[in-house]
MITOR-232262 format. One record per residue: residue in three letters; x, y, z of N, C-alpha, C, O in turn. Coordinates in steps of 0.1 Angstrom, whole numbers, padded with zeros to 4 digits, always signed. Example, Ala and Ser with C-alpha at 12.3 -4.5 7.8 and 13.67 -1.06 7.14 Angstrom:
2
ALA+0132-0057+0078+0123-0045+0078+0132-0033+0078+0142-0033+0085 SER+0128-0022+0071+0137-0011+0071+0129+0000+0079+0134+0011+0080 
% end
This chain:
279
UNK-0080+0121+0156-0069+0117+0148-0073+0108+0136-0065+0099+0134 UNK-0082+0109+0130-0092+0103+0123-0088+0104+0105-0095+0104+0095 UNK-0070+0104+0106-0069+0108+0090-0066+0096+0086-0066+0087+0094 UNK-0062+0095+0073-0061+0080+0066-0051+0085+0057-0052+0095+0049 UNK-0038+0076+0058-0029+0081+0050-0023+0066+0041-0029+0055+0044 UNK-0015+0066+0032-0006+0052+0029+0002+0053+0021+0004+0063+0014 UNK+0011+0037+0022+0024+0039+0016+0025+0023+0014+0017+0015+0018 UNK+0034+0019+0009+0034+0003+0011+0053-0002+0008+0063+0005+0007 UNK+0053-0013+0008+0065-0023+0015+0062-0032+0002+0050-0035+0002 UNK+0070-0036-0008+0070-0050-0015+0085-0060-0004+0086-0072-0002 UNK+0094-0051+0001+0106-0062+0011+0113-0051+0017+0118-0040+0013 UNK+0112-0059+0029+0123-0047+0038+0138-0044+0031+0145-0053+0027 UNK+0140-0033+0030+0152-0033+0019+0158-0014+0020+0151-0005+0022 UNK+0167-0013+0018+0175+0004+0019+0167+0008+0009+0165+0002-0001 UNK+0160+0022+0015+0153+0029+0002+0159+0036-0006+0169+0043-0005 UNK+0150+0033-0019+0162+0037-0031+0160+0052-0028+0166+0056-0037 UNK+0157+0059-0023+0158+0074-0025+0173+0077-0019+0179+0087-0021 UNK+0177+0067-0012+0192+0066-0009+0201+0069-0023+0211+0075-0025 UNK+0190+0060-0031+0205+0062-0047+0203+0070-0057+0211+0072-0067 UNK+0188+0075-0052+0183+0089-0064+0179+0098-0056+0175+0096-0045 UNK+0180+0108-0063+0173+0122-0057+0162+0123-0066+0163+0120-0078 UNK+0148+0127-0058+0137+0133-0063+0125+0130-0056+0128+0132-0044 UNK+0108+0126-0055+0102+0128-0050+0102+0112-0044+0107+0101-0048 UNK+0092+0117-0028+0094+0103-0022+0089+0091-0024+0092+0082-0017 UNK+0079+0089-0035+0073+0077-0045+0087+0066-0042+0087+0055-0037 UNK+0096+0072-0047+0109+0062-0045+0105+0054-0035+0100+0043-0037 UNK+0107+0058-0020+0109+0046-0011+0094+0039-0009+0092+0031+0000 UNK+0087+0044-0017+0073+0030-0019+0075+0018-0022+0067+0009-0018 UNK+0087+0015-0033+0086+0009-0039+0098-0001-0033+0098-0013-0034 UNK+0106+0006-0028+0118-0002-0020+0125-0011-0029+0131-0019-0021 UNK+0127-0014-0043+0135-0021-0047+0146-0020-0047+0151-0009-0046 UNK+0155-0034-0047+0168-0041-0045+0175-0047-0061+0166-0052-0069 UNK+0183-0047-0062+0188-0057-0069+0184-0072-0067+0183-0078-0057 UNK+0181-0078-0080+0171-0097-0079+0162-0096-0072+0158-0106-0067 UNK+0154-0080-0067+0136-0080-0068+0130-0084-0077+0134-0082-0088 UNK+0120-0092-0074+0112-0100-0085+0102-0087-0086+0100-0083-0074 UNK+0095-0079-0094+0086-0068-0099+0073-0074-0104+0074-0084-0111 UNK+0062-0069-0100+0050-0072-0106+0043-0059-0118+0042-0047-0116 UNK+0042-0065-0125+0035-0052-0136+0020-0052-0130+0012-0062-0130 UNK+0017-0036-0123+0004-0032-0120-0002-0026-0130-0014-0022-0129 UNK+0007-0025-0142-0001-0012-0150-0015-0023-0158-0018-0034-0153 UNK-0020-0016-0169-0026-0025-0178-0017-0031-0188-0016-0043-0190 UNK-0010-0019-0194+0003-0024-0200+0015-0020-0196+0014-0011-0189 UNK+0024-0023-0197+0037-0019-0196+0048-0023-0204+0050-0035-0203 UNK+0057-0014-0216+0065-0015-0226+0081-0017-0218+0086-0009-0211 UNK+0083-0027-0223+0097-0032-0223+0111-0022-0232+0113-0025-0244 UNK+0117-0013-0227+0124-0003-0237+0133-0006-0242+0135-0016-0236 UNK+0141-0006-0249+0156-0010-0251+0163+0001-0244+0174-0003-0239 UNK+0161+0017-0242+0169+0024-0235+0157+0033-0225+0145+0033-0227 UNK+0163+0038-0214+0153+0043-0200+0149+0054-0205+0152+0064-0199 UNK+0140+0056-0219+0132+0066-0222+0118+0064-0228+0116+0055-0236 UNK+0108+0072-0224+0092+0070-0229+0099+0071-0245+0093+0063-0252 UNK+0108+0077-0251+0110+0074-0265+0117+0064-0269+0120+0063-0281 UNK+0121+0054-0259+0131+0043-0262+0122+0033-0275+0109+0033-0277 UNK+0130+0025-0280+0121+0020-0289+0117+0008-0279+0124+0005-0270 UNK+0105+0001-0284+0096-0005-0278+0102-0019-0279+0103-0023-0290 UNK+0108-0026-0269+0113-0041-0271+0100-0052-0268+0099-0059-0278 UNK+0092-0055-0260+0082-0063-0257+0071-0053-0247+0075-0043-0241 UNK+0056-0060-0249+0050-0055-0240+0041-0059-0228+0030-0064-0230 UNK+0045-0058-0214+0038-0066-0208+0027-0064-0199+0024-0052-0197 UNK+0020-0072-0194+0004-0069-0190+0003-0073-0178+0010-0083-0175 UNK-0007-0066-0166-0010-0066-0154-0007-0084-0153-0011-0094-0159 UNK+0002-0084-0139+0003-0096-0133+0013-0103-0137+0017-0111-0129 UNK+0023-0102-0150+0034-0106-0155+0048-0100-0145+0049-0089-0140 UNK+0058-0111-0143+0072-0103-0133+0083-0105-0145+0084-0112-0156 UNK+0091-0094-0136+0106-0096-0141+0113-0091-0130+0110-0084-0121 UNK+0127-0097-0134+0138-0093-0123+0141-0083-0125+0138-0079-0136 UNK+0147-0071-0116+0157-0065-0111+0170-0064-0112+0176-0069-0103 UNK+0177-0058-0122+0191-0061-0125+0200-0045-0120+0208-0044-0110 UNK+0196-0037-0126+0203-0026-0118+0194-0010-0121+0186-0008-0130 UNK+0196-0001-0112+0189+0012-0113+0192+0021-0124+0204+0025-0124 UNK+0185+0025-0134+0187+0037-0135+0185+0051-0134+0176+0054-0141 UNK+0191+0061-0128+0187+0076-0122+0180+0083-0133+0174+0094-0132 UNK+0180+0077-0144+0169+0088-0154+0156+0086-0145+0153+0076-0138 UNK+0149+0098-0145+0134+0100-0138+0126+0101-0150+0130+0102-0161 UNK+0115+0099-0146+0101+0098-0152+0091+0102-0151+0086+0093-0144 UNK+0079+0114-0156+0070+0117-0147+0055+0114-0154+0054+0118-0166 UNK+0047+0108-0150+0033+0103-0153+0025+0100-0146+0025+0092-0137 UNK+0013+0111-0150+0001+0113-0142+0008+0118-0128+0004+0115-0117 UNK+0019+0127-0129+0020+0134-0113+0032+0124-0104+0039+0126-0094 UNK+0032+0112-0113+0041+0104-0099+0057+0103-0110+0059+0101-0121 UNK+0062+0106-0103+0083+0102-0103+0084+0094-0100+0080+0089-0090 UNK+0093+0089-0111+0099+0072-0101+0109+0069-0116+0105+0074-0126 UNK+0120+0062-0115+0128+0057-0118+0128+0046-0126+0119+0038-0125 UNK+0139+0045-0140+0139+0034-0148+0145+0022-0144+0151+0024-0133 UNK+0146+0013-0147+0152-0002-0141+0158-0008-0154+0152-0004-0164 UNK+0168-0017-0157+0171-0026-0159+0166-0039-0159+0165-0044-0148 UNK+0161-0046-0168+0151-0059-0155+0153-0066-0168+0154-0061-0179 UNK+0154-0083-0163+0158-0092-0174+0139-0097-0169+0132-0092-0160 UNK+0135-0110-0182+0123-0115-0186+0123-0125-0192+0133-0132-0195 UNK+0112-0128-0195+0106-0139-0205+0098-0138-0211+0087-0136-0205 UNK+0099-0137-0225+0091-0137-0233+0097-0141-0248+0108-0138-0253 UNK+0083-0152-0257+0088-0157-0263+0095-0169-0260+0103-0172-0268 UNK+0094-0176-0249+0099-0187-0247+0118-0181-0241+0124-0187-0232 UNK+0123-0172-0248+0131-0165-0248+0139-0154-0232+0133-0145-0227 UNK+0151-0157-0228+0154-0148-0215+0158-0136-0222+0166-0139-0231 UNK+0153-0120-0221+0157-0111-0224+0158-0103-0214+0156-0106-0202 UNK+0165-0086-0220+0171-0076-0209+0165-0065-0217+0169-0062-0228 UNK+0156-0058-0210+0158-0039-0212+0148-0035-0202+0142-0041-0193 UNK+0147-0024-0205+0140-0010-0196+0128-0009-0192+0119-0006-0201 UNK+0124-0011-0176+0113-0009-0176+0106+0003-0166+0111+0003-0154 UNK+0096+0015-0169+0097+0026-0155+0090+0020-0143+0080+0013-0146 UNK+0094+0021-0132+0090+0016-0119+0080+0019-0115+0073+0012-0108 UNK+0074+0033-0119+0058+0036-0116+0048+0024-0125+0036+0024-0123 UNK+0052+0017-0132+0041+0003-0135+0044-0005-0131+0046-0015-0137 UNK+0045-0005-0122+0047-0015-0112+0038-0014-0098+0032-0005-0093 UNK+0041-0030-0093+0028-0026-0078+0041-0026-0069+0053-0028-0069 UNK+0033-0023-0061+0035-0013-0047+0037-0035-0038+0045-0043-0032 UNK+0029-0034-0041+0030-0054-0033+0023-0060-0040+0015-0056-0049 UNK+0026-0071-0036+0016-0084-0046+0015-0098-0033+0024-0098-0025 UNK+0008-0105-0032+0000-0112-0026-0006-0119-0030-0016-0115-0035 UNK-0003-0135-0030-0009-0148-0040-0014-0155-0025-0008-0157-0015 UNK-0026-0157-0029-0033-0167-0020-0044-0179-0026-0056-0177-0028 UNK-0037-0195-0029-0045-0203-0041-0047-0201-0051-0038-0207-0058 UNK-0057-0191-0061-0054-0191-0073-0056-0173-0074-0053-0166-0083 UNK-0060-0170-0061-0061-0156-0062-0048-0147-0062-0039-0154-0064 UNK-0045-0134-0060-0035-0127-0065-0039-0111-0061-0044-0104-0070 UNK-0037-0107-0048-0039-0091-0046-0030-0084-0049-0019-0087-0045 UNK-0032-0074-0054-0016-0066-0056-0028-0048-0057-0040-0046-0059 UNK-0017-0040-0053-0018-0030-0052-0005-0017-0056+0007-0018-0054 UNK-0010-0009-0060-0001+0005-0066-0005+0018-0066-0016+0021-0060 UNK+0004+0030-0073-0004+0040-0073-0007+0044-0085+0001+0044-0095 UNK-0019+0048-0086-0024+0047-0101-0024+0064-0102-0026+0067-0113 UNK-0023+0072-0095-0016+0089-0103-0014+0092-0088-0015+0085-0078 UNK-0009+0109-0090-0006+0115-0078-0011+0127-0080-0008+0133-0090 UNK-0021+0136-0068-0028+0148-0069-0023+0160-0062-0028+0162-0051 UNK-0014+0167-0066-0007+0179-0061-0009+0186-0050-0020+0191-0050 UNK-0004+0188-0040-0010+0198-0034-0014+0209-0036-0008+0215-0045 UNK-0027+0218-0028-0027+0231-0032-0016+0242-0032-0016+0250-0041 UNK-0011+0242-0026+0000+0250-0023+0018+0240-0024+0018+0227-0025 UNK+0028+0247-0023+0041+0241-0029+0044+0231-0012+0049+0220-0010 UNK+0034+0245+0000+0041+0233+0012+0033+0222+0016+0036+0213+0023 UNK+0021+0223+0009+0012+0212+0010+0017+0200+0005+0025+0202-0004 UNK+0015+0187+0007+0020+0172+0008+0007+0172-0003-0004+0178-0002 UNK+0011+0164-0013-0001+0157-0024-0005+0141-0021+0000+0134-0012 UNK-0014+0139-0028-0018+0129-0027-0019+0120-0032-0016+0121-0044 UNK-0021+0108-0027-0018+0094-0037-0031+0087-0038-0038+0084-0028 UNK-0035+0083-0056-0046+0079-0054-0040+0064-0060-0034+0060-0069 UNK-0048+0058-0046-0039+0036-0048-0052+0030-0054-0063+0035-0054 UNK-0047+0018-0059-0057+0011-0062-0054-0004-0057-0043-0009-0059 UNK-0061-0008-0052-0062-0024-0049-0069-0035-0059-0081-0037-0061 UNK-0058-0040-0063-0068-0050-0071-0065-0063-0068-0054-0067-0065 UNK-0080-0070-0072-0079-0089-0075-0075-0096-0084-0075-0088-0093 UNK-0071-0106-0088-0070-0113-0098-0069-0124-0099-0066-0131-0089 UNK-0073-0130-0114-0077-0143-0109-0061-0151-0114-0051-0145-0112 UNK-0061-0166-0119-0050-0175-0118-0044-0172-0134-0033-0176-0138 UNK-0054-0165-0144-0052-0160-0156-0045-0145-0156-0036-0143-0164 UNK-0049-0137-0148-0042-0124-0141-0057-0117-0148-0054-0105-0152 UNK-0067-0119-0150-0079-0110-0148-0084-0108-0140-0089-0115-0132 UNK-0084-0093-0139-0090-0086-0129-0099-0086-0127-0107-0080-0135 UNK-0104-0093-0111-0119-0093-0109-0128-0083-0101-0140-0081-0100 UNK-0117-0078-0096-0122-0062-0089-0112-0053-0083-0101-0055-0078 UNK-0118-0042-0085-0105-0036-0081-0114-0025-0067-0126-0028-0065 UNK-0109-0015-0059-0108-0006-0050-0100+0004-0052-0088+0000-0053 UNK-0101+0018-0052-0094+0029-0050-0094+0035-0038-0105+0036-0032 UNK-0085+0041-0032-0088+0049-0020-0076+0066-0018-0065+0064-0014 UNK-0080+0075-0021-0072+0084-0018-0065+0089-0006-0071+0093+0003 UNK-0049+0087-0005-0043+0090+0007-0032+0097+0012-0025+0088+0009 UNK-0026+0104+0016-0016+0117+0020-0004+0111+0017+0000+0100+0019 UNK-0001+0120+0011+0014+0113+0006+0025+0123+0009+0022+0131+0018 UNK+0038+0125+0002+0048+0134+0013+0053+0126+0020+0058+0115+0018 UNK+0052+0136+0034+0055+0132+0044+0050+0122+0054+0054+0118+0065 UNK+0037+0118+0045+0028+0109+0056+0032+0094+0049+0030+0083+0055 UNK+0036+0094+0038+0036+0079+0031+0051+0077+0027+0055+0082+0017 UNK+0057+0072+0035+0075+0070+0034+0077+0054+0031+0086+0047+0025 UNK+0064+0052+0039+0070+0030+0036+0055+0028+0038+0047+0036+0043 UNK+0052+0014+0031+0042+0013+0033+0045-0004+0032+0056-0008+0032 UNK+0033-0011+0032+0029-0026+0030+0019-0035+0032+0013-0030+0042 UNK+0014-0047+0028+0004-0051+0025+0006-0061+0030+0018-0065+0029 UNK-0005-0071+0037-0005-0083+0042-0020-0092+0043-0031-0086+0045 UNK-0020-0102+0041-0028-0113+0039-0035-0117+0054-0027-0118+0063 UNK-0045-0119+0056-0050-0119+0069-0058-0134+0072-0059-0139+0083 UNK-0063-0141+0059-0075-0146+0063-0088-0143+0068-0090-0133+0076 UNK-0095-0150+0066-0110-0143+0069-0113-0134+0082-0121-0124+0083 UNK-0105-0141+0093-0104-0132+0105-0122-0139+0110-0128-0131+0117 UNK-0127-0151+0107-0142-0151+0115-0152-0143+0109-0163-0143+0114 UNK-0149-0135+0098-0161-0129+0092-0167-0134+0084-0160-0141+0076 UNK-0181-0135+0080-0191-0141+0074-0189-0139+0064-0189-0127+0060 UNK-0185-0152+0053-0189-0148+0039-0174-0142+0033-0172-0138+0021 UNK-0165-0142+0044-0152-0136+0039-0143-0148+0039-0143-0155+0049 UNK-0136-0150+0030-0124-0156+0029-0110-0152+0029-0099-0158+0030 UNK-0113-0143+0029-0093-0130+0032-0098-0121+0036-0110-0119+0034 UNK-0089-0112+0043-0088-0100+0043-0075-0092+0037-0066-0101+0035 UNK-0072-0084+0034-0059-0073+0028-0062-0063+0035-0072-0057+0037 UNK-0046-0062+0043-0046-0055+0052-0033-0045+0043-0021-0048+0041 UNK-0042-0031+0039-0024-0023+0035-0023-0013+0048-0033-0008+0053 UNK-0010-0010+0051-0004+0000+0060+0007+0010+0054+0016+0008+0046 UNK+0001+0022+0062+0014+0035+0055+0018+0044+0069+0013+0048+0079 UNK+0030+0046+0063+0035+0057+0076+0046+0066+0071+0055+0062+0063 UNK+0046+0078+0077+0057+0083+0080+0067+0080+0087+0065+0072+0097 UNK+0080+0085+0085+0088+0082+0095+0095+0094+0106+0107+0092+0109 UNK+0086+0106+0112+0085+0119+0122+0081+0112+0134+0083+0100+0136 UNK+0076+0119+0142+0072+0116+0152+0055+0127+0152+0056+0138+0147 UNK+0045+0123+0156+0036+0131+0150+0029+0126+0135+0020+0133+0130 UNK+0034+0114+0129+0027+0113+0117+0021+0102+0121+0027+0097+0130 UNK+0010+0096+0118+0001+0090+0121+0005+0072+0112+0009+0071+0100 UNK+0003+0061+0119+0005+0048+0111-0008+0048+0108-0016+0053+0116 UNK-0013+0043+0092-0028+0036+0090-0028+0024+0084-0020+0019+0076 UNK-0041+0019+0090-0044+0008+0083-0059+0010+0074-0069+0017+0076 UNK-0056+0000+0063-0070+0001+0060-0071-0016+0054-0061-0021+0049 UNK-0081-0021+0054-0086-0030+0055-0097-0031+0045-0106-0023+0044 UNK-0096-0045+0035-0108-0048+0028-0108-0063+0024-0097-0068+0021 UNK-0121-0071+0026-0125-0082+0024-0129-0087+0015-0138-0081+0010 UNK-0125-0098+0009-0127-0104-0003-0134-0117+0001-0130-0125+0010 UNK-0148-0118-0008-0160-0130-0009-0162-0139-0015-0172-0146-0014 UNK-0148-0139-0027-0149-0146-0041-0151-0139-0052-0148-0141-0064 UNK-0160-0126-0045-0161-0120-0064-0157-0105-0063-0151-0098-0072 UNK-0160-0102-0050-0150-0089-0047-0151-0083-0035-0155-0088-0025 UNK-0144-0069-0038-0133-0065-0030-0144-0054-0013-0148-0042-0016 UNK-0147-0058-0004-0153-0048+0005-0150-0043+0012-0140-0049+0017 UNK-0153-0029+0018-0143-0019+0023-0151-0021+0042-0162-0019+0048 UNK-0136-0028+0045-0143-0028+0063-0133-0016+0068-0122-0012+0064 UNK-0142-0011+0081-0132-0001+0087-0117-0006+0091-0112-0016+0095 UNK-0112+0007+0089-0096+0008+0094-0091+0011+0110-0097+0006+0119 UNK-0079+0018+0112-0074+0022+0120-0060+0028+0121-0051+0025+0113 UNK-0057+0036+0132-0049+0044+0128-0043+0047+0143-0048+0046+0154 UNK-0029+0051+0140-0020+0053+0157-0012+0063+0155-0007+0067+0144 UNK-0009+0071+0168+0003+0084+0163+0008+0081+0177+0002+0073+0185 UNK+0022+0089+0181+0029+0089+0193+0037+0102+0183+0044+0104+0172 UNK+0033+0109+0193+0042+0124+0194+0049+0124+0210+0043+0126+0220 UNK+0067+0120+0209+0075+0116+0217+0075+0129+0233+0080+0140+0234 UNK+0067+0120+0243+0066+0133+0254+0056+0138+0251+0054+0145+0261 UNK+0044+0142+0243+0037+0149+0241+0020+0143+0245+0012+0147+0254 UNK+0017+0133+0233+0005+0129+0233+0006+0115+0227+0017+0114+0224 UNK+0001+0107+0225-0005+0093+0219-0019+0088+0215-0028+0089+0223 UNK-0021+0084+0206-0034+0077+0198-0033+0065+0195-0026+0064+0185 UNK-0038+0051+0200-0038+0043+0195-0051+0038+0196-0059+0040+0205 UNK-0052+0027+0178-0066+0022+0177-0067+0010+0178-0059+0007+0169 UNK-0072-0002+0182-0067-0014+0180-0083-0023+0173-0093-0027+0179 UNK-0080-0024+0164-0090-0039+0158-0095-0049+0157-0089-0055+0147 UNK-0105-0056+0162-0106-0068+0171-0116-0075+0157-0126-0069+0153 UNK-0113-0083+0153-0122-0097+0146-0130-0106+0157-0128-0111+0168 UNK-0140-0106+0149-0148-0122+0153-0138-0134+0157-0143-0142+0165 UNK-0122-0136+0152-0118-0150+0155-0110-0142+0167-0108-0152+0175 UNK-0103-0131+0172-0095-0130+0176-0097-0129+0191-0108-0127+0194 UNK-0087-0130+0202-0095-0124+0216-0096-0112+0220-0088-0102+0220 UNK-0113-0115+0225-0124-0099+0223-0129-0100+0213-0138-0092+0211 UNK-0127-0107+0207-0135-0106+0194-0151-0113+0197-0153-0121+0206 UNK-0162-0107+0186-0173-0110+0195-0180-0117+0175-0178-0112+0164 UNK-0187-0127+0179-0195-0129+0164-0203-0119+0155-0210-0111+0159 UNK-0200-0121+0144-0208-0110+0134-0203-0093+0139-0206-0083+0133 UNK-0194-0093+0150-0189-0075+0145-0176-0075+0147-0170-0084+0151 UNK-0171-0061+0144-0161-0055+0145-0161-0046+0154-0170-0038+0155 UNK-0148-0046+0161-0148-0035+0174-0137-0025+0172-0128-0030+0166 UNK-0136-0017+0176-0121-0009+0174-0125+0000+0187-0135+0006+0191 UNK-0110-0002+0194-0107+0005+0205-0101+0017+0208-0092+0017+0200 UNK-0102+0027+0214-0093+0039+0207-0089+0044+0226-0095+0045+0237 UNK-0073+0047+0220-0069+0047+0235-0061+0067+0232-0051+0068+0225 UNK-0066+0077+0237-0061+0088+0238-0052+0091+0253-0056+0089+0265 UNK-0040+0097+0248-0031+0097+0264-0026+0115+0260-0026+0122+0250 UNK-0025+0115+0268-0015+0132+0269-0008+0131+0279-0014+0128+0289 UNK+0009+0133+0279+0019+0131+0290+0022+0144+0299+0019+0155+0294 UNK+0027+0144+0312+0027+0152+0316+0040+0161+0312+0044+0162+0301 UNK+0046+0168+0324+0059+0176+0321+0073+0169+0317+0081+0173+0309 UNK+0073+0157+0325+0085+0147+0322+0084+0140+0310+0094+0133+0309 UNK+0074+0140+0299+0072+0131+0292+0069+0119+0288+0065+0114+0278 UNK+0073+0114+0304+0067+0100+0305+0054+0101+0309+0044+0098+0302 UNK+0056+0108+0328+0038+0099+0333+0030+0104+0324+0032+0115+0318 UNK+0017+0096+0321+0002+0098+0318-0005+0105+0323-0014+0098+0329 UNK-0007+0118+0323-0007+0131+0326-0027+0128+0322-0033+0129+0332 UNK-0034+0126+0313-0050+0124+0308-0051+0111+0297-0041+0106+0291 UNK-0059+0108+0297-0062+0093+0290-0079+0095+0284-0087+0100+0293 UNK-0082+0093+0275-0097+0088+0272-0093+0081+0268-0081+0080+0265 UNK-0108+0069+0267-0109+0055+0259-0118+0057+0252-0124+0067+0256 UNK-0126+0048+0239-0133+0047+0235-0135+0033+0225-0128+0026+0217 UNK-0150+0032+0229-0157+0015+0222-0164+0018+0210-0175+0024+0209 UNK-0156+0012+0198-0169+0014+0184-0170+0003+0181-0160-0004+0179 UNK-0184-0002+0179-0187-0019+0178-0191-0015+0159-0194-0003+0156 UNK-0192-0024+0149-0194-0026+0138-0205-0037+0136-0202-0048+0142 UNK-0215-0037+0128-0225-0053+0127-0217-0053+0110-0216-0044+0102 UNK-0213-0065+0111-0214-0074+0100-0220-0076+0091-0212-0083+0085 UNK-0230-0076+0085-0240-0081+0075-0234-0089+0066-0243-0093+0057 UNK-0220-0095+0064-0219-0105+0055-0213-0096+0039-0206-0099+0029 UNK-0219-0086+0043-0212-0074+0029-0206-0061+0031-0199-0056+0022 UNK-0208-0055+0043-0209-0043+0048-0209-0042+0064-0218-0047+0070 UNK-0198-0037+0069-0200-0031+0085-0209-0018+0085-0206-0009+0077 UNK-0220-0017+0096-0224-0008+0100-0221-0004+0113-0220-0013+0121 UNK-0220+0008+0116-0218+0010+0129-0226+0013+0136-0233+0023+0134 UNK-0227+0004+0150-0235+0003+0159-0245+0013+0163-0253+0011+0172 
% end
């Protein structure tokens, strides 16, 4: 059950796909009314009306926010992803202003820890082969400093559709690893029974971003179950300099409850301070 999917969470909140029709990018983004928005793009133009031809009111740059004032249902399509115009008041020029910004430049979460600042988004979307095939989301994770320069970033390609409905990102601390001072923990899931939760995981050292292994869980209701669990150096079980991940396989019987077969399995990781290897 070894797939890696994602989706992310900036606040628990009704998904706007509730207030637009079109592809499911919408409930990634989960905005509300007086969401505070983070600009993920490089740039992003302030419109006076919800069109790529609107005329250009201000332009703003990775790491800058604005509020959330109200939706608008015009759609938008770039690099493969849909998503929705906004309303959103600002600052700029010393000045409070109001117009149009598309929600695809925007991150997916954002995450301030001292002077640092992780945020993540989807930087395009890759079609499926076929119309019933689910496409893909290619995310990026990036750092930044207290200026909003980016000091490194990470990509990772992941199933989207059906497999990335909500997603979100969370701050971990070093967790006991050598030479790490955070970790960024993002998570995605569907919401079926049968779609798999993932995690993926990467460590930051001060100057950048390192990819530690993940994990991943399914429960197909009455049928079968997969869970992986992740153990740090600080946590209990946790053992110095590795990473362990536990993997618990069940298959239920006729009733759907009893535990009908079970495997387990131990994967230990060494540390090196830059890189997990596996044992």
């Amino acid at each position: 059950m070894k797939k890696l999917f994602l989706s992310m969470l900036v606040l628990a909140a009704a998904p706007v796909m509730a207030q637009v029709s079109g592809n499911v990018e919408y409930n990634l983004w989960r905005v509300q009314q007086k969401d505070t928005l983070t600009v993920f793009a490089e740039k992003a133009y302030i419109r006076q009306t919800p069109s790529p031809k609107g005329t250009i009111q201000d332009s703003l740059t990775t790491g800058e926010m604005v509020i959330a004032l109200k939706l608008n249902e015009t759609e938008f399509t770039m690099k493969g992803v849909s998503a929705p115009w906004w309303q959103v008041k600002y600052k700029a020029g010393g000045k409070q202003k109001e117009g149009y910004i598309w929600l695809g430049l925007m991150s997916l979460g954002t995450y301030a820890k001292d002077s640092l600042t992780f945020m993540y988004g989807i930087d395009k979307l890759i079609p499926g082969a076929t119309k019933e095939e689910d496409p893909k989301y290619v995310i990026l994770l990036k750092a930044l400093n207290s200026k909003h320069a980016v000091l490194d970033k990470k990509s990772v390609t992941v199933d989207g559709g059906q497999f990335a409905i909500s997603a979100e990102g969370k701050l971990l601390g070093g967790m006991g690893l050598d030479k790490v001072s955070n970790i960024i923990r993002l998570y995605f899931s569907g919401e079926a029974c049968g779609i798999p939760e993932v995690y993926y995981y990467y460590g930051w050292n001060g100057t950048k971003l390192l990819e530690l292994p993940g994990k991943s869980s399914m429960f197909d209701a009455g049928a079968v179950a997969h869970t992986e669990t992740l153990l740090f150096p600080k946590e209990p079980g946790g053992q110095p300099g590795k990473i362990i991940r536990q993997t618990l396989d069940e298959e239920f019987g006729e009733d759907g409850e009893t535990v009908a077969h079970k495997t387990s399995k131990r994967e230990v990781y060494l540390w090196n301070g830059e890189k997990a290897v596996k044992q």
